[in-house]
Each structure stands twice: as structure tokens, then as C-alpha cells.
PDB file of N, CA, C and O in Angstrom:
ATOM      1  N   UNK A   1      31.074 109.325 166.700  1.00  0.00           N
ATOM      2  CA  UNK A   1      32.443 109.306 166.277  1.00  0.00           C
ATOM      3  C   UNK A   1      33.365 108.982 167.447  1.00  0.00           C
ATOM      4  O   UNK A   1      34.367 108.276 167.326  1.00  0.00           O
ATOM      5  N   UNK A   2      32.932 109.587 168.677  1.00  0.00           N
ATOM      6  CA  UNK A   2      33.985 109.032 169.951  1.00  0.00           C
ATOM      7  C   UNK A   2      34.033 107.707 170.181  1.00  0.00           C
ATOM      8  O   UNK A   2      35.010 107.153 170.685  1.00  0.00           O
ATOM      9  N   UNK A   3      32.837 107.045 169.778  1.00  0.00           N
ATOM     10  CA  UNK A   3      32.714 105.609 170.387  1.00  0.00           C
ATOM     11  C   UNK A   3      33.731 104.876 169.834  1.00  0.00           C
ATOM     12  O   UNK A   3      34.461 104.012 170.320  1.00  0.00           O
ATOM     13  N   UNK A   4      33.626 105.626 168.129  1.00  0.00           N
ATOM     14  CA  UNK A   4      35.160 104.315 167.418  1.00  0.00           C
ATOM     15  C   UNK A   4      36.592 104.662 167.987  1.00  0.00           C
ATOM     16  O   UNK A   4      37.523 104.021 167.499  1.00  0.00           O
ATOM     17  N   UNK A   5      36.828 105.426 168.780  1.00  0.00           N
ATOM     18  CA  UNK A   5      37.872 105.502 168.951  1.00  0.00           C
ATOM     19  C   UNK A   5      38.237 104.404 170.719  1.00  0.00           C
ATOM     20  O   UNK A   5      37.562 104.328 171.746  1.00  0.00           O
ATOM     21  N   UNK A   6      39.317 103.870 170.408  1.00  0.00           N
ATOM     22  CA  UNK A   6      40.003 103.089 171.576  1.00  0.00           C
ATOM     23  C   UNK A   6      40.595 103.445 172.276  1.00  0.00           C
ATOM     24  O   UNK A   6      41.651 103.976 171.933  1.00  0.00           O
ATOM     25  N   UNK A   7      40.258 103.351 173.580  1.00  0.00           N
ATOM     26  CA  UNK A   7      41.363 104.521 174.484  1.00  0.00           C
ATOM     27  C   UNK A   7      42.451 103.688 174.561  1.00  0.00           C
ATOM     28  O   UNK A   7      43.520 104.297 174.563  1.00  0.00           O
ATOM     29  N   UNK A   8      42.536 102.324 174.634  1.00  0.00           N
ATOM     30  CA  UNK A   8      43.577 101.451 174.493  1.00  0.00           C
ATOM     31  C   UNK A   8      44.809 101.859 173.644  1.00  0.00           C
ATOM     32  O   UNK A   8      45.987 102.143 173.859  1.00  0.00           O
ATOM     33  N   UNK A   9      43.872 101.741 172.440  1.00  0.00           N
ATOM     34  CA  UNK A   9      45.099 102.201 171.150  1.00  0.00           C
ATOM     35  C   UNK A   9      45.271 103.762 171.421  1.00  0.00           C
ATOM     36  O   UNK A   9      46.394 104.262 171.498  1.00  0.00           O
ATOM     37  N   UNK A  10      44.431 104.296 171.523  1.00  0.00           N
ATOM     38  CA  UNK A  10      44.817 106.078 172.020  1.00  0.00           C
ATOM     39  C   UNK A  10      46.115 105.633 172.924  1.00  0.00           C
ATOM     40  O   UNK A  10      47.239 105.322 172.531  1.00  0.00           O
ATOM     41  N   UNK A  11      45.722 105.687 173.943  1.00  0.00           N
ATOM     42  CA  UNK A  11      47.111 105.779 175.189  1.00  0.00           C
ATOM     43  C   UNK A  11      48.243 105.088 174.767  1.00  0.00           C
ATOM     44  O   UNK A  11      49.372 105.402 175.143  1.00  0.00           O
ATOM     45  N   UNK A  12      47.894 103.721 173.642  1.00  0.00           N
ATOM     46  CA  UNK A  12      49.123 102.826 172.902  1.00  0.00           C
ATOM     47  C   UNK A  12      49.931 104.114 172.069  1.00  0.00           C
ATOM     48  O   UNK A  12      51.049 104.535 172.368  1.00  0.00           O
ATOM     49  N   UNK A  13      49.313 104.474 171.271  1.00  0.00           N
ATOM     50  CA  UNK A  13      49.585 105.936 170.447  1.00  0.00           C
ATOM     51  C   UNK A  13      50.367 106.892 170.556  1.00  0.00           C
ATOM     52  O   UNK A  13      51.136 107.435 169.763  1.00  0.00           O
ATOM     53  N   UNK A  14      49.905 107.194 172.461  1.00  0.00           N
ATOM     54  CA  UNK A  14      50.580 108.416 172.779  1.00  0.00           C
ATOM     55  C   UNK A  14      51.679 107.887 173.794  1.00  0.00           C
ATOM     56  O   UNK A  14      52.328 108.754 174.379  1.00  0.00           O
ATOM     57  N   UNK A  15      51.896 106.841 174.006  1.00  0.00           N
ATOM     58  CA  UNK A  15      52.704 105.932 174.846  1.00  0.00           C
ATOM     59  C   UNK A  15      54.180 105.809 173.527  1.00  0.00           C
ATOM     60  O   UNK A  15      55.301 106.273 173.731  1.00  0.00           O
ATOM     61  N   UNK A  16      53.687 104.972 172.072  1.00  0.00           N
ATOM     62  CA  UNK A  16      54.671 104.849 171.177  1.00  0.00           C
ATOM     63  C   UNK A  16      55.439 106.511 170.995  1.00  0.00           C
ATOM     64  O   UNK A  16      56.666 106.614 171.008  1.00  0.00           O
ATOM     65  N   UNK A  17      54.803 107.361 170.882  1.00  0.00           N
ATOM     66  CA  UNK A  17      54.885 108.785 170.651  1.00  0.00           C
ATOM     67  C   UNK A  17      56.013 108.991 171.646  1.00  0.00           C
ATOM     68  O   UNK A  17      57.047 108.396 171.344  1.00  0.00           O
ATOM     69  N   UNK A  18      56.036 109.541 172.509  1.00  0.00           N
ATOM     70  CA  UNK A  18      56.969 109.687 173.383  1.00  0.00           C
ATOM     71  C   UNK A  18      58.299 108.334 173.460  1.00  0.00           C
ATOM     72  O   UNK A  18      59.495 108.625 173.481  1.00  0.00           O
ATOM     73  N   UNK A  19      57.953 107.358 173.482  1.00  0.00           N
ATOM     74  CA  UNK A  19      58.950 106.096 173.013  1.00  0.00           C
ATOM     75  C   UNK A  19      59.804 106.876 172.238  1.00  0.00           C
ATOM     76  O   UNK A  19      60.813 107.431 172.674  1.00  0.00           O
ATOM     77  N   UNK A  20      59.494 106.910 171.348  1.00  0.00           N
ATOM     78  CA  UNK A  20      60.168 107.075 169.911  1.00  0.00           C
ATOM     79  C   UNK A  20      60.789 108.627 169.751  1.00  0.00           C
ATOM     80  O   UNK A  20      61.990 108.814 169.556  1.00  0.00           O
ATOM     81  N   UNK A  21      59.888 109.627 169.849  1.00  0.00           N
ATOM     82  CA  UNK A  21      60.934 110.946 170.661  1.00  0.00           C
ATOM     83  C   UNK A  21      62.154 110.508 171.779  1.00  0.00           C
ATOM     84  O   UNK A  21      63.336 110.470 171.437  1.00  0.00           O
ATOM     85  N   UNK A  22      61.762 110.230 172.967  1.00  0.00           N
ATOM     86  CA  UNK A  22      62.888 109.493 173.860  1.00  0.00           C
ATOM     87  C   UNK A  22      64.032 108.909 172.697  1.00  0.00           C
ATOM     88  O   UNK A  22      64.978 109.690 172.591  1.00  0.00           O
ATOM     89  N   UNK A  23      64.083 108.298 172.248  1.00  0.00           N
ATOM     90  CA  UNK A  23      64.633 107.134 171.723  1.00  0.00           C
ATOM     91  C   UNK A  23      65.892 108.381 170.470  1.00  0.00           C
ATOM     92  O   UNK A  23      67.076 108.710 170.538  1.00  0.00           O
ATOM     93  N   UNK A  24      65.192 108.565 169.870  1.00  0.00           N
ATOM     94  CA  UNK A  24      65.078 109.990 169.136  1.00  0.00           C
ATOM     95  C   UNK A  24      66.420 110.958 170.052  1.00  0.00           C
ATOM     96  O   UNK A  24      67.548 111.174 169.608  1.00  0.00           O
ATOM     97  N   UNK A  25      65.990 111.318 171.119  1.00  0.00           N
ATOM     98  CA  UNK A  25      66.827 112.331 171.918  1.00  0.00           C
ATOM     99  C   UNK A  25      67.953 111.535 172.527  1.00  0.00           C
ATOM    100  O   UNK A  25      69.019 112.013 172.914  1.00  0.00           O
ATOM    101  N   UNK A  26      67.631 110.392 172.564  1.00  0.00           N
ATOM    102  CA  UNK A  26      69.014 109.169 173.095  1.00  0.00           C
ATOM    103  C   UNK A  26      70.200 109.384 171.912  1.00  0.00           C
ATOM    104  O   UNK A  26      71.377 109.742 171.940  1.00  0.00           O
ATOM    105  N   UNK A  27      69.405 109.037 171.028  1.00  0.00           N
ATOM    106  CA  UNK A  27      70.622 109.081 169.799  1.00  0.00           C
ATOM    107  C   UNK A  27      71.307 110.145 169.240  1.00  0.00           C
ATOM    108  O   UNK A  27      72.423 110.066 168.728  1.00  0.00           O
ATOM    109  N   UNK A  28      70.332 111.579 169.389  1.00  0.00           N
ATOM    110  CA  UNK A  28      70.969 112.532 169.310  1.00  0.00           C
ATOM    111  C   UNK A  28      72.282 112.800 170.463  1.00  0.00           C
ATOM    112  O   UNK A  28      73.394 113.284 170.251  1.00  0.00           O
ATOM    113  N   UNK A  29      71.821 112.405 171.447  1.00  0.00           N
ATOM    114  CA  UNK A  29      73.285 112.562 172.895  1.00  0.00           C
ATOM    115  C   UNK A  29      74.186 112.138 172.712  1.00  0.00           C
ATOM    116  O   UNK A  29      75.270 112.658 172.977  1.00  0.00           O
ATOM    117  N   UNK A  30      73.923 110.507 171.941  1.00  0.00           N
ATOM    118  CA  UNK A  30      74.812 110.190 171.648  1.00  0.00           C
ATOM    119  C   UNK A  30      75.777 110.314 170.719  1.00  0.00           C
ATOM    120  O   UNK A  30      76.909 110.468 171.178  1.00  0.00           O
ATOM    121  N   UNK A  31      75.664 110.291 169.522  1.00  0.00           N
ATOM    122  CA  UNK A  31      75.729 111.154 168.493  1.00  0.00           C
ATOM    123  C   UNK A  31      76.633 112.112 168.784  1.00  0.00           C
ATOM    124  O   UNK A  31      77.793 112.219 168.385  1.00  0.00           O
ATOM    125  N   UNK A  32      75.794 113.037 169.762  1.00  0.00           N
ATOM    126  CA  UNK A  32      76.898 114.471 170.128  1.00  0.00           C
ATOM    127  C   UNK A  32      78.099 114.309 170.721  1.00  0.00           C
ATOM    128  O   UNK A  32      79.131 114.946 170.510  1.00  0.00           O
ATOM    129  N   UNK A  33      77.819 113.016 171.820  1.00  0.00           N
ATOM    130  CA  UNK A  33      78.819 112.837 172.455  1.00  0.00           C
ATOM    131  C   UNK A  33      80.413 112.364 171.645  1.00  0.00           C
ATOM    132  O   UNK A  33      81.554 112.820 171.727  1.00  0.00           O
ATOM    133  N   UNK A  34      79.776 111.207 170.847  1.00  0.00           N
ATOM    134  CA  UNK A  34      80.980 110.367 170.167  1.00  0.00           C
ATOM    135  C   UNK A  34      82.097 111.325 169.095  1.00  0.00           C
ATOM    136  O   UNK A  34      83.290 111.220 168.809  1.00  0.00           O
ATOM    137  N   UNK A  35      80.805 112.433 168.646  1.00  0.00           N
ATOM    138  CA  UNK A  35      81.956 113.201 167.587  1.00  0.00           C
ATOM    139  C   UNK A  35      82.873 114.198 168.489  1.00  0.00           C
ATOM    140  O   UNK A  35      82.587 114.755 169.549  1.00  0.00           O
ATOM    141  N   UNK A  36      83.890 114.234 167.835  1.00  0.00           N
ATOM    142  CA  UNK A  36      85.023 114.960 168.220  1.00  0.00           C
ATOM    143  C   UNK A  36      84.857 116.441 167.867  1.00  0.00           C
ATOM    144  O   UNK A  36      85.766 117.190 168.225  1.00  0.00           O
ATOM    145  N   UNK A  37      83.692 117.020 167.134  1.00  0.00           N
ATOM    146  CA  UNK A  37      83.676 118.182 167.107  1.00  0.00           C
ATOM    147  C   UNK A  37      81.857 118.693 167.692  1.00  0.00           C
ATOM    148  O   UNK A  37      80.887 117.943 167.804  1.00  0.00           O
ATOM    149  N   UNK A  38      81.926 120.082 167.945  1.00  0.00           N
ATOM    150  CA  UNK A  38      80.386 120.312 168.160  1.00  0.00           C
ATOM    151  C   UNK A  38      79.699 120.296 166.821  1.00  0.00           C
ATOM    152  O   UNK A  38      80.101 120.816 165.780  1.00  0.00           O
ATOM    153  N   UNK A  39      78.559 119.590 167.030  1.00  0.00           N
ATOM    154  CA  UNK A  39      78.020 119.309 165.639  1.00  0.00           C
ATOM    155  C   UNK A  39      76.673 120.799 165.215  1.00  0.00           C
ATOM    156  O   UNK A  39      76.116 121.167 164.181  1.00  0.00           O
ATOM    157  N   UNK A  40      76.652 121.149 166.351  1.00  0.00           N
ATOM    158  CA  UNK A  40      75.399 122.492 166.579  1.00  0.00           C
ATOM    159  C   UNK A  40      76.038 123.589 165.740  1.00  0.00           C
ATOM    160  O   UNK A  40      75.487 124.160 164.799  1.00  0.00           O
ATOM    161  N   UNK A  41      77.926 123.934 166.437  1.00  0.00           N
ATOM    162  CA  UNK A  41      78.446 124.979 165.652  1.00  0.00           C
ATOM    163  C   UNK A  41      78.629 124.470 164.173  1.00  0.00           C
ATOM    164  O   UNK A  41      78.358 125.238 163.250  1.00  0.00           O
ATOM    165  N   UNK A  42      78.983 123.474 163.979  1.00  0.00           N
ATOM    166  CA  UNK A  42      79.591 123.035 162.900  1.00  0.00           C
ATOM    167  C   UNK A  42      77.772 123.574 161.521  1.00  0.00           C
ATOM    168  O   UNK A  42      77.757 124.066 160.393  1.00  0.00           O
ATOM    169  N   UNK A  43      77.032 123.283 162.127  1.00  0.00           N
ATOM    170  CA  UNK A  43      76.075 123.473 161.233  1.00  0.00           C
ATOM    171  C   UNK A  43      75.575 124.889 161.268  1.00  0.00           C
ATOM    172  O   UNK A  43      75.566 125.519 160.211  1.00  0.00           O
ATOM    173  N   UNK A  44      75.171 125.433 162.344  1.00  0.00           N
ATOM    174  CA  UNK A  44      74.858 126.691 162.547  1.00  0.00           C
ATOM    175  C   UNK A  44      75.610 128.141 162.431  1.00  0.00           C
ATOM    176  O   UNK A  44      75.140 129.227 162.093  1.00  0.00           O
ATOM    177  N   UNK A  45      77.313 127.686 162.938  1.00  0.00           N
ATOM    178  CA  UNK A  45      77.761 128.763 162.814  1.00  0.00           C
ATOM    179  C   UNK A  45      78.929 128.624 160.955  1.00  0.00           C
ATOM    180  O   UNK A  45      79.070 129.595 160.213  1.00  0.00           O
ATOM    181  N   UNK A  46      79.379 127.599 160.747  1.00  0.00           N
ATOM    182  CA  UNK A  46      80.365 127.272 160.035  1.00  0.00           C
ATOM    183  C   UNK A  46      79.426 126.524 158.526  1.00  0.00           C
ATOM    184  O   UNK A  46      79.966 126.018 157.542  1.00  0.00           O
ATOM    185  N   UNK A  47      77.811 126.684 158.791  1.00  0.00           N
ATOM    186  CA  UNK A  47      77.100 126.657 157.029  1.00  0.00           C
ATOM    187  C   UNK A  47      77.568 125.388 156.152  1.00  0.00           C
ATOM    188  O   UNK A  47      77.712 125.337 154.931  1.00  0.00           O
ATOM    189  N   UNK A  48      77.865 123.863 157.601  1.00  0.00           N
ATOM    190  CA  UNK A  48      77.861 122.834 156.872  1.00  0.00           C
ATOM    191  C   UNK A  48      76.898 122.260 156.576  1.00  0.00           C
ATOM    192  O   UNK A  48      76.164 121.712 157.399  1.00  0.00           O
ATOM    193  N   UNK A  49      76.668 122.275 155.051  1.00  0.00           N
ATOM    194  CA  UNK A  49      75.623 121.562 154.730  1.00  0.00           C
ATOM    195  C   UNK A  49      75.823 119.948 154.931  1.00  0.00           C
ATOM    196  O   UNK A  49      75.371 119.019 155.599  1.00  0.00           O
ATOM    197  N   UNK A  50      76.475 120.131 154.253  1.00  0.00           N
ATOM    198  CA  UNK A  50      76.620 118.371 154.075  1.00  0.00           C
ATOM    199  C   UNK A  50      76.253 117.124 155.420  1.00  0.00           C
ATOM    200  O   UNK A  50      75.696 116.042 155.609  1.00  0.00           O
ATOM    201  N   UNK A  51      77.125 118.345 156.199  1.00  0.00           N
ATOM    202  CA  UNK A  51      76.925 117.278 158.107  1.00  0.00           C
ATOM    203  C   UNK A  51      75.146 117.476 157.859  1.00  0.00           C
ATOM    204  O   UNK A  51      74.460 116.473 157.665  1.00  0.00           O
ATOM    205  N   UNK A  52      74.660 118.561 157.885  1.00  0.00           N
ATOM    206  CA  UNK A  52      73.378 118.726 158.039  1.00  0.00           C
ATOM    207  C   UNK A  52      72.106 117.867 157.151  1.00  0.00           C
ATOM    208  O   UNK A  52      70.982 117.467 157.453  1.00  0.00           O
ATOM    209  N   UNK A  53      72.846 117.838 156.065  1.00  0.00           N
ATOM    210  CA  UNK A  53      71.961 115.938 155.034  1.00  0.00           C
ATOM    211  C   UNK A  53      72.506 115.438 156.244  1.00  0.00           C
ATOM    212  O   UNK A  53      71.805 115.526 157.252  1.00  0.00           O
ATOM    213  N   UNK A  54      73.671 114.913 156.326  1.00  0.00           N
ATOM    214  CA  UNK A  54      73.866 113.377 156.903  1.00  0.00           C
ATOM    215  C   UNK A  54      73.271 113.510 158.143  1.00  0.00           C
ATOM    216  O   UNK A  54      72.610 112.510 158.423  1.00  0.00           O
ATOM    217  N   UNK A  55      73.255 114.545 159.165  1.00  0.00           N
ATOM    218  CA  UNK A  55      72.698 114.344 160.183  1.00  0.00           C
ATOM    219  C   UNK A  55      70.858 113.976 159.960  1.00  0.00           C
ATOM    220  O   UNK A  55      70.346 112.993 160.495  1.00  0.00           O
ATOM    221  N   UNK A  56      70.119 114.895 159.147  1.00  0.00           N
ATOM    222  CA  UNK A  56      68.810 114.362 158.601  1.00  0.00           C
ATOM    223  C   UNK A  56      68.757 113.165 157.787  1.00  0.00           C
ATOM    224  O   UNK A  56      67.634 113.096 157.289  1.00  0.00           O
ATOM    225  N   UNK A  57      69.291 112.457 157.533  1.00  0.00           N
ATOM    226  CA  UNK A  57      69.373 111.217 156.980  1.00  0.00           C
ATOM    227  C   UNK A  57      69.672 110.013 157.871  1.00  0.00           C
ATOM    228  O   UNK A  57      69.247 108.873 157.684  1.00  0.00           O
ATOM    229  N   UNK A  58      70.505 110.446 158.919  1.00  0.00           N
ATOM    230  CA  UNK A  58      70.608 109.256 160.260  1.00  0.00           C
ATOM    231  C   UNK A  58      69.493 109.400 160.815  1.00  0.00           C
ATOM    232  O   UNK A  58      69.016 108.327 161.183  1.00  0.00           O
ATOM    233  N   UNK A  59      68.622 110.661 161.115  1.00  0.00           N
ATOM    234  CA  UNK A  59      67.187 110.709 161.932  1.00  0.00           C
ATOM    235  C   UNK A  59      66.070 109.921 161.381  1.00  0.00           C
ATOM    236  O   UNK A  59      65.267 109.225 162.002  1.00  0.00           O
ATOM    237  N   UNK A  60      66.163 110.181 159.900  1.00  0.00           N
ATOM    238  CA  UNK A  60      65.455 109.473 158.754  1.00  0.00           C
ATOM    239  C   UNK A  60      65.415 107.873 159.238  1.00  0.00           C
ATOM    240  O   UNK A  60      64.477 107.093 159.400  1.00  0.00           O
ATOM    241  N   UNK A  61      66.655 107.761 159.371  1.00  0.00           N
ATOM    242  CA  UNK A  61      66.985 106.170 159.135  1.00  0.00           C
ATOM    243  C   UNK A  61      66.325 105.701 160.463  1.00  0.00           C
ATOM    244  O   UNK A  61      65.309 105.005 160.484  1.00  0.00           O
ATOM    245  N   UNK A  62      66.912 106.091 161.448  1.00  0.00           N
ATOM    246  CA  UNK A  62      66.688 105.817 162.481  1.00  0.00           C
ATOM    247  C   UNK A  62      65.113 105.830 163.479  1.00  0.00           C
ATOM    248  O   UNK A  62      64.815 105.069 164.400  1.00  0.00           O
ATOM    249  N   UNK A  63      64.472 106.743 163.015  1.00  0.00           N
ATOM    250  CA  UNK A  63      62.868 106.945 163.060  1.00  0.00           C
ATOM    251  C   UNK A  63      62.190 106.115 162.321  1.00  0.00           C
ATOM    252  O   UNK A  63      61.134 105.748 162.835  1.00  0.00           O
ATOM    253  N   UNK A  64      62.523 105.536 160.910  1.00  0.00           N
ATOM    254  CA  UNK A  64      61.913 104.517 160.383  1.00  0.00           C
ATOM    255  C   UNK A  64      62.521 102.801 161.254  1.00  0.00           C
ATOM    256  O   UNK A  64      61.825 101.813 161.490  1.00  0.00           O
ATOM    257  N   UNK A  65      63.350 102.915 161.418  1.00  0.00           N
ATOM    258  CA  UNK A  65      63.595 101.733 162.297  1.00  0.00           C
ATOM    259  C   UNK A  65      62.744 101.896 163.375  1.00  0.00           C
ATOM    260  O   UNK A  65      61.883 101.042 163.164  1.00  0.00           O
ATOM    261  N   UNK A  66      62.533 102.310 164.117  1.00  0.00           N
ATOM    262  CA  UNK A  66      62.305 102.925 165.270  1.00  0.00           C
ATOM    263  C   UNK A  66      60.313 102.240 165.079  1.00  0.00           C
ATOM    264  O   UNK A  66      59.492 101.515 165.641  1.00  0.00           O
ATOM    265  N   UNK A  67      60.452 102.956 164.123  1.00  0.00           N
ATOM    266  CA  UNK A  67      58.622 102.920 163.566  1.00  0.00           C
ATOM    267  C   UNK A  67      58.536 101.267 163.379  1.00  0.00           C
ATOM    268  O   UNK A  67      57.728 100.566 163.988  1.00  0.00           O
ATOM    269  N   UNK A  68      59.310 100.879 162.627  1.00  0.00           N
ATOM    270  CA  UNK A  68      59.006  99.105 162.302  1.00  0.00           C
ATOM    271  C   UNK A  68      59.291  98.248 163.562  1.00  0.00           C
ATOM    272  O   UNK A  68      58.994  97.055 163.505  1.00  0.00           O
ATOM    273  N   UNK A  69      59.753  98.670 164.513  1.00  0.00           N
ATOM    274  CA  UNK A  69      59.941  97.982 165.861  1.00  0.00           C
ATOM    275  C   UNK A  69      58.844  97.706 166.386  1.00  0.00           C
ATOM    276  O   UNK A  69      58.348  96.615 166.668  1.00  0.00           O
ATOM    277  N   UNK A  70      58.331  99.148 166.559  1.00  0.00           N
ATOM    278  CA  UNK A  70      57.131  98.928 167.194  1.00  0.00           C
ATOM    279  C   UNK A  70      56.026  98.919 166.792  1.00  0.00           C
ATOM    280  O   UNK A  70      55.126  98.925 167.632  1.00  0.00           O
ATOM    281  N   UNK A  71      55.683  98.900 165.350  1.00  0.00           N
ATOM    282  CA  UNK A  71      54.869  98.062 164.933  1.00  0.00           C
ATOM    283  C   UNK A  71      54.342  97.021 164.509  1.00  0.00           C
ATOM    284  O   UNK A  71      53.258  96.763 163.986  1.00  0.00           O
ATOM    285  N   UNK A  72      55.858  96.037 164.991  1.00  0.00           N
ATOM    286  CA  UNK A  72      56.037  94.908 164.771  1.00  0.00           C
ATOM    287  C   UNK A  72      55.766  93.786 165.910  1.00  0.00           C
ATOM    288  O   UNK A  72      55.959  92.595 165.663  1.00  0.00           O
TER     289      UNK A  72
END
């Protein structure tokens, strides 16, 4: 079973992996930065849901882009 595996594509794997987290934590900074309010309290202390879809729905979006890049 070890033999089928590629260390090539392994290390490709764990190379995209971290890419895409990075990439991931870029957009969150940014994100934080551009809005005019804290988006952490706004969800955690003040029980906005709604920011909290839209914020999981930009990650959504953005992780599937993210995914077709580099598997492209």
C-alpha cells in the first residue's frame, strides 16, 4: 500500500494545504481590516447571525476558488 502512494503528490498535497490556509488567513486580515466595525464582537458578543452566514459564505466562496486555482 506505501508503494502507491507519491511522495511527489504527498508533499504537492501538503504544500497546496498550507497555500490555501495562508491564503484563507490573508483574507480573513483583510476582511477585518476593511470593515469599520470588529467583526469577532459583532458575532460573538452582539449574536449577529446574519454577519456570521455572510462571513461563512465568503469562506465558502473563496476556498472553492481557491481549490479550482490550484487544481487547474
Amino acid at each position: 500500500m506505501l508503494e502507491a502512494i507519491n511522495f511527489a503528490e504527498f508533499l504537492g498535497t501538503i504544500f497546496y494545504t498550507f497555500l490555501g490556509m495562508l491564503l484563507m488567513f490573508v483574507t480573513w486580515k483583510v476582511l477585518d481590516w476593511i470593515t469599520p466595525f470588529p467583526i469577532m464582537k459583532e458575532i460573538e458578543e452582539d449574536q449577529n447571525i446574519a454577519l456570521a452566514v455572510v462571513i461563512g459564505m465568503l469562506f465558502i466562496s473563496i476556498s472553492i476558488i481557491i481549490a479550482a486555482v490550484i487544481v487547474s
